[in-house]
C-alpha positions in Angstrom: 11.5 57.4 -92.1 10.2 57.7 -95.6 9.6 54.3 -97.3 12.3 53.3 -100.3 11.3 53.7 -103.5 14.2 51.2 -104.4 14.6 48.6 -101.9 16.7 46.3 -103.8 19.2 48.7 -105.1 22.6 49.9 -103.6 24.5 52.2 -104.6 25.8 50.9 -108.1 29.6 50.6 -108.1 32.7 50.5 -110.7 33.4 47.2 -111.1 35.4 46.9 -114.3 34.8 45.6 -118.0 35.1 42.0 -116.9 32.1 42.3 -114.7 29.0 41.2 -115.2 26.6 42.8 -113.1 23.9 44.6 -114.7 24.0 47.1 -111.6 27.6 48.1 -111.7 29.5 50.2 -114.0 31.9 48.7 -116.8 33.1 51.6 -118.2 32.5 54.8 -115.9 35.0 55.3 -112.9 34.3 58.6 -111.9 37.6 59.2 -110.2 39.5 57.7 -113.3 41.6 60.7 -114.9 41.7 61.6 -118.2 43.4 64.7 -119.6 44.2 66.1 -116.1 40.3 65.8 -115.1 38.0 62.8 -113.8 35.5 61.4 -115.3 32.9 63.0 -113.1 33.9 66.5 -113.8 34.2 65.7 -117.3 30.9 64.2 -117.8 28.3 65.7 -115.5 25.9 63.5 -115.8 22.7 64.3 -115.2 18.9 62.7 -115.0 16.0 64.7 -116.7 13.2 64.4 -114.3 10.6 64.7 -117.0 11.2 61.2 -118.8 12.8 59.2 -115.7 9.9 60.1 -113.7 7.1 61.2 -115.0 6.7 59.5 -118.5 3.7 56.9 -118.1 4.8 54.6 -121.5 1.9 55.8 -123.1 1.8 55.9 -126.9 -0.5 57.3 -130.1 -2.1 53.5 -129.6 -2.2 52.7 -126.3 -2.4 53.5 -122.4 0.6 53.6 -120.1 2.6 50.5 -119.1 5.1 52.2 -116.4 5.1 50.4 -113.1 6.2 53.3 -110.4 5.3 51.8 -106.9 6.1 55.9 -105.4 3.4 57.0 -107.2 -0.3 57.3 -105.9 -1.6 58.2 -109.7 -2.7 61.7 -108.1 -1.9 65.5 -109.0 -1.4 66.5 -105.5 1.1 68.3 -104.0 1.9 65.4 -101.5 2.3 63.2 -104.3 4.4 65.3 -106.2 6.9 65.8 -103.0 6.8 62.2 -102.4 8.2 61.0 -105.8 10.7 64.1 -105.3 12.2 62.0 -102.8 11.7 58.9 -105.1 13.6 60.5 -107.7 16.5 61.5 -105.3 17.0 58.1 -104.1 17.5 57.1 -107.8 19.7 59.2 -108.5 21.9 59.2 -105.5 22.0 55.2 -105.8 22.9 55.8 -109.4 25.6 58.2 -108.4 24.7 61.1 -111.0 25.8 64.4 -109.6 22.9 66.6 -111.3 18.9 66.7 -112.5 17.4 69.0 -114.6 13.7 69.8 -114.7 10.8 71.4 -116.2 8.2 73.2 -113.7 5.2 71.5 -114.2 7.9 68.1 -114.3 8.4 68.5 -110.3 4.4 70.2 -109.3 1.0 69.9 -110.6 -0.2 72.8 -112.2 -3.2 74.4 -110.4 -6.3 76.2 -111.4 -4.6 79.6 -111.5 -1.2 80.9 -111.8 -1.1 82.1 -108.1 -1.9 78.4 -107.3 0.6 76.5 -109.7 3.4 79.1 -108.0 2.1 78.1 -104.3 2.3 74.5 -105.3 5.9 74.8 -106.6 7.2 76.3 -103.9 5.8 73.3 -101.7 7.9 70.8 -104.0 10.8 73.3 -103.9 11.3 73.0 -100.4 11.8 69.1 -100.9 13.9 69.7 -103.6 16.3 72.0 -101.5 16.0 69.5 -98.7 16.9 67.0 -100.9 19.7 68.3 -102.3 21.4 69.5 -99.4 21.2 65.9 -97.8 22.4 64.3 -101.0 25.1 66.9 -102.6 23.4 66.1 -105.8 23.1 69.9 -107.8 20.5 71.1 -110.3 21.9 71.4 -113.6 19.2 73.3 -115.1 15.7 74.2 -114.9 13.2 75.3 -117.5 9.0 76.1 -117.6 7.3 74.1 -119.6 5.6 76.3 -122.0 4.1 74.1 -124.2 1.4 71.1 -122.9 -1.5 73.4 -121.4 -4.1 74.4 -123.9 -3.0 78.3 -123.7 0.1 77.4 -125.4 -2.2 76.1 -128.6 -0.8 79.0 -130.7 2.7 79.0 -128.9 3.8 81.2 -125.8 6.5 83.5 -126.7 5.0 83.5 -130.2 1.5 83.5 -129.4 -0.8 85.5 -131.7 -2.6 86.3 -128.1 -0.7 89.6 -125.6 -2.4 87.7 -122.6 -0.9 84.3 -123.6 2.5 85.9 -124.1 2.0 87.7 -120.4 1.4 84.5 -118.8 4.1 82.4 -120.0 6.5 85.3 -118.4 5.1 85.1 -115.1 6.0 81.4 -115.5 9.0 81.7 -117.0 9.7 84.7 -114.4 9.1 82.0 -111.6 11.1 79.1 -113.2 14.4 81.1 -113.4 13.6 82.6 -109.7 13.4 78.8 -108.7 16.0 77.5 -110.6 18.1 80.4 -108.7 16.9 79.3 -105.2 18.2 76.0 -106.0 21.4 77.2 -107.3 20.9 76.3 -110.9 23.9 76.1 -113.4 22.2 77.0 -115.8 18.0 77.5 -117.6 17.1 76.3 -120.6 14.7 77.7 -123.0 13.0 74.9 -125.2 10.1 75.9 -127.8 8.1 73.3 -128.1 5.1 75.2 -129.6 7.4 78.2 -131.1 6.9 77.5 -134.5 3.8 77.3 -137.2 1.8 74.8 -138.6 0.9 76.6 -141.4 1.9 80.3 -142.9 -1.6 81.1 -143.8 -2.2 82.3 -140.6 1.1 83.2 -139.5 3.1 86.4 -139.1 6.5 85.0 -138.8 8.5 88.5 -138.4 6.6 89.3 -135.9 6.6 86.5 -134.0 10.1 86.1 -134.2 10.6 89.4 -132.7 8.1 89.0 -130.1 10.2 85.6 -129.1 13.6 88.4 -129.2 11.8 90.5 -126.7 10.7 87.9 -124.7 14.1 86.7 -124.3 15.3 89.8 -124.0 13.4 90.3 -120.6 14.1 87.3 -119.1 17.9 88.5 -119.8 17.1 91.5 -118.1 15.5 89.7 -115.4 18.3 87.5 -114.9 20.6 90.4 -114.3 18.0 91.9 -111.8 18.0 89.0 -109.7 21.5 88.2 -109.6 21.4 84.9 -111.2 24.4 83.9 -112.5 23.5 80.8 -113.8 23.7 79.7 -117.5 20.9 80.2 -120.2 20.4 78.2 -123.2 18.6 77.9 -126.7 17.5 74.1 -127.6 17.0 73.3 -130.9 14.8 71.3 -132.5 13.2 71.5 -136.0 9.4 70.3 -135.6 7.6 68.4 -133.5 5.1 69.5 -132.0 4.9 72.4 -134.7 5.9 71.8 -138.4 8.3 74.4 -137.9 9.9 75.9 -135.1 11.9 78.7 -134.9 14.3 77.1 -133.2 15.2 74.3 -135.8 19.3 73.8 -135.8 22.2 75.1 -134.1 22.5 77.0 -137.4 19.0 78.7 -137.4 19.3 79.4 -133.0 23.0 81.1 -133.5 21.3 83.5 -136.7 18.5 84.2 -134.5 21.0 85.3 -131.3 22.6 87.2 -133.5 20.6 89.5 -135.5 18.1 89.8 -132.3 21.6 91.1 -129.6 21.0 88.0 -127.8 24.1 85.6 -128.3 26.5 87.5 -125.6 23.5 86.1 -123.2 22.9 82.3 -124.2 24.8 79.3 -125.4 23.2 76.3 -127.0 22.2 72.6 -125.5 22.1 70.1 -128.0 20.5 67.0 -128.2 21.4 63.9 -130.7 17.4 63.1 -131.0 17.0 66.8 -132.5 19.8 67.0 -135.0 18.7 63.8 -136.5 14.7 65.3 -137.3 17.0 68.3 -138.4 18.7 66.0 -140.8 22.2 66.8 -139.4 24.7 64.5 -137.3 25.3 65.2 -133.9 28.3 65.3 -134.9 27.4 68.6 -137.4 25.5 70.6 -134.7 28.3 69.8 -132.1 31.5 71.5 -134.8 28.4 74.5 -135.8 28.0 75.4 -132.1 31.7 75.1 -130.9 32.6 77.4 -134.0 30.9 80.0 -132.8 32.0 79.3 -129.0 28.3 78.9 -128.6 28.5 74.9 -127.2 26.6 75.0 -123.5 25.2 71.7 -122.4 24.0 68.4 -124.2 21.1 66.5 -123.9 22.4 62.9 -124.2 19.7 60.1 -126.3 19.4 59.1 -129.5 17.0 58.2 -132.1 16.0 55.9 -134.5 16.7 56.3 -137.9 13.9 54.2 -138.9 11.7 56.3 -137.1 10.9 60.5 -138.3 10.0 61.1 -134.5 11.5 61.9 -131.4 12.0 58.7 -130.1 14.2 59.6 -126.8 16.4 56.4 -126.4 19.5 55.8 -124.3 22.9 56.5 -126.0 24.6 53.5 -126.3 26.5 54.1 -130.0 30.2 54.4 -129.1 30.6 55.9 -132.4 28.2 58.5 -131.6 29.9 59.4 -127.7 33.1 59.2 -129.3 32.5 62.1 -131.9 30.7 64.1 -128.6 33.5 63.7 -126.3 35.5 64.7 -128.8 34.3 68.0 -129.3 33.7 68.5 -125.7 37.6 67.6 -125.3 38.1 70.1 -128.2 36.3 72.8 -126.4 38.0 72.4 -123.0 34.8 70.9 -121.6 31.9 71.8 -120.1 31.4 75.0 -117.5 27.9 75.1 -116.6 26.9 72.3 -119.0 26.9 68.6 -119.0 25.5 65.7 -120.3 21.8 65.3 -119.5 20.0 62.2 -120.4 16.8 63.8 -121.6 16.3 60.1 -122.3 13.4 57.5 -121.6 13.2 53.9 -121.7 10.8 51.9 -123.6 7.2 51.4 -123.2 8.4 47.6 -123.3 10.7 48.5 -120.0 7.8 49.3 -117.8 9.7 47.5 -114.2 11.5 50.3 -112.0 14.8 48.3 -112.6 14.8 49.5 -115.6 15.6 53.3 -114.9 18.9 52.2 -113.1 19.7 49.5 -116.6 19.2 52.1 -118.8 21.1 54.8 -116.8 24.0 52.5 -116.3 24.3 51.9 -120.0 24.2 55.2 -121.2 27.0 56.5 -118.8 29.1 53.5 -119.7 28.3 54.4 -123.3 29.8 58.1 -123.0 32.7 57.3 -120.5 33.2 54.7 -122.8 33.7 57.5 -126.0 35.3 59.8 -123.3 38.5 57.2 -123.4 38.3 56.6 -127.2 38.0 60.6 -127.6 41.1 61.1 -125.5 43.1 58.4 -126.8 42.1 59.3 -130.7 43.3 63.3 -128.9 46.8 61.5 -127.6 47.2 59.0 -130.7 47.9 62.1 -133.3 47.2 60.8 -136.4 43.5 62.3 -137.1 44.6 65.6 -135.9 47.7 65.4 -138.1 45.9 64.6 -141.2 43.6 67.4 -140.9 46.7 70.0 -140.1 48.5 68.4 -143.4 45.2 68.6 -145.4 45.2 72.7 -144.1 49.0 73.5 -145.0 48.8 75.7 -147.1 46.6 78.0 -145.1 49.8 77.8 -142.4 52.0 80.3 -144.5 52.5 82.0 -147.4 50.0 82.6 -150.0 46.8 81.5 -147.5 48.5 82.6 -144.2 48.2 86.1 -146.1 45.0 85.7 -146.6 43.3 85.0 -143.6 45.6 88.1 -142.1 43.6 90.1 -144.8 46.5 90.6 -146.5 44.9 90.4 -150.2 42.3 92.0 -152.7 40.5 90.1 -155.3 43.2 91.9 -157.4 46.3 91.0 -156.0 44.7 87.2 -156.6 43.8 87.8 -159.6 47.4 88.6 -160.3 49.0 85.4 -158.2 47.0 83.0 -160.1 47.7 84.7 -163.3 51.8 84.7 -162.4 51.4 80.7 -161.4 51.0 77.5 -162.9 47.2 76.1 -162.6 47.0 74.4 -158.9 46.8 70.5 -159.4 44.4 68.5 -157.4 44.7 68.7 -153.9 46.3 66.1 -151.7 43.9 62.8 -151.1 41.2 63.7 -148.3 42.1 59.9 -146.4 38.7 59.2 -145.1 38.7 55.8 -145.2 42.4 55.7 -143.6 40.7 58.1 -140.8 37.6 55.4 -140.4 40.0 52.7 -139.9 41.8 54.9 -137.2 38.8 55.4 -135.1 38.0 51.5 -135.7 41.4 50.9 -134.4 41.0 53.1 -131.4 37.5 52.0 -130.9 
């Protein structure tokens, strides 16, 4: 029988906002209904295997500080399947019903392609194993395309054909393993899909060759029969000065004018909006207007800090305004919340994984409540549908049915009296509201 990984942990329970155990949950009941739907199915929670597992704590000034007992320190294939089996204990004791992953996350990379794709597969096999003994479900996969030196110049948008070649053979592999595992959904990240300087850069034609690139893995999602998910991440900078991916704004404009939003929704993540210099809020309303809102990947950042610092949710402010465009959007299909999330260098003990978990799903079932009882309360939603009247009939009702020329308005204004300022916009009467609620 393989050794725990967590010996001291049970499974961590419900126990109520009076408790005081720092392995139970306060706030997240997963059979508790709200709107019709429990809080398990409304917030998929998820844990990223990348930060949970295989972040070290190490920083631009010093060495790793992460205490993980599973872990020999090797990149070998045994190694990698026996902190697979770490991981699922984790997050079966932590009760999260999905993981997400990169490739190289899960399998060491070898010294040729044929060899990473051997090694994957080996790890695969656990994974599978795994989640057939646990019921816990991938919630998407993704090939990370960005730490080995090939990627210098990008992948997708590498100046280089053979670089461009090799990162679809990985991506190629990724979605086929992601579909053995029976994926929701693949992400597409850019990491290195950007520029550091225009000097040297084409962008046109980079962007296009990232459209065709996508374009075939489209196609090759069809061929296969995946029926999975895929989704754009955004993010403005970091690693590059610029990637091409930079807001919800920038991704949807790129989907667009390149054929490719019918095949991909968005995942969103709080840590990325903020180097954009938008709320998460902002990115959340841009992706749901264009019914473009896939999956979310649930951190924060630190406002003191221009980097991507990764940190546990724990703002009910900022789950509040999440749920409550996931409410607004009916919820999540093939999306949830993943907590591409990792605790601090200080935080080095194992413990710590299941503290910070606990706290961030708190956190969001937490806003979850607030979001539906702000949804059931009225008054927000009535202020805004007041502030909007006079788009509800007459003059702007005819409007939005197309109804007028810039000549017919010219002649309403003319025939009416100058409009007076509109009706107060209430904001601090809707801050007090959600502090109410809150």
């Amino acid at each position: 029988m393989t050794q725990s990984a967590f010996p001291d942990v049970s499974s961590i329970r419900y126990e109520g906002p009076e408790s005081r155990n720092p392995l139970a949950f306060k706030q997240y009941n997963p059979e508790e209904l709200i709107e019709g739907r429990t809080m398990r199915e409304h917030l998929r929670f998820s844990v990223a295997y990348w930060h949970t597992f295989r972040a070290t704590g190490t920083d631009p000034f010093g060495a790793g500080t992460m205490i993980r007992p599973w872990d020999d320190g090797t990149a070998s294939v045994g190694n990698a399947q026996a902190r697979a089996r770490a991981a699922f204990e984790f997050i079966e004791k932590l009760g999260a019903p999905f993981y997400a992953f990169h490739d190289r996350d899960v399998a060491p990379e070898g010294a040729t392609l044929a060899e990473s794709n051997r090694n994957l597969d080996a790890v695969v096999q656990v994974l599978k194993e795994e989640q057939q003994r646990t019921g816990i479900r991938l919630l998407w996969g993704t090939a990370n395309l960005f730490t080995n030196p090939r990627f210098v110049h990008g992948a997708a948008t590498s100046p280089n054909a053979d670089v461009f070649a090799c990162a679809a053979a990985q991506v190629k592999k990724a979605i086929e393993v992601t579909h053995e595992l029976g994926g929701a959904g693949y992400t597409f990240w850019g990491g290195r899909e950007g520029y550091s300087t225009l000097w040297n850069t084409d962008m046109k034609r980079e962007v296009e060759h990232l459209a065709r690139f996508l374009h075939l893995a489209v196609d090759y999602k069809k061929q296969i029969g995946f029926t999975g998910a895929f989704y754009i991440e955004p993010k403005p900078r970091e690693p590059t000065k610029h990637q091409y991916d930079s807001d919800a704004a920038a991704c949807l404009n790129f989907l667009r004018e390149y054929d490719l939003l019918p095949h991909f929704k968005l995942n969103l993540e709080t840590n990325h909006a903020t180097l954009a210099g938008h709320t998460m809020q902002h990115e959340i309303e841009v992706a749901i207007s264009a019914d473009a809102l896939g999956s979310i990947d649930a951190n924060t950042g630190d406002e003191l800090l221009g980097w991507d610092t990764d940190q546990f949710p724990t703002n009910l402010y900022l789950t509040t305004q999440v749920m409550l465009g996931v409410l607004k959007m009916g919820g999540f299909t093939t999306g949830g919340l993943n907590f591409d999330a990792k605790v601090r260098r200080e935080s080095f003990e194992p413990i710590d994984l299941f503290h910070a978990h606990i706290g961030g799903m708190d956190a969001f079932a937490r806003g979850l409540k607030i979001a539906a009882a702000i949804r059931a309360d009225g008054r927000m939603a009535g202020i805004v549908k007041n502030r909007y009247a006079s788009w509800d009939s007459g003059l702007g009702a005819d409007i939005e049915a197309g109804k007028h020329t810039l000549a017919t308005l010219e002649e309403h204004a003319l025939s009416s009296p100058d409009p007076i300022q509109h009706g107060s916009g209430r904001q601090e009467l809707l801050e007090n509201i959600i502090n109410e609620l809150i």
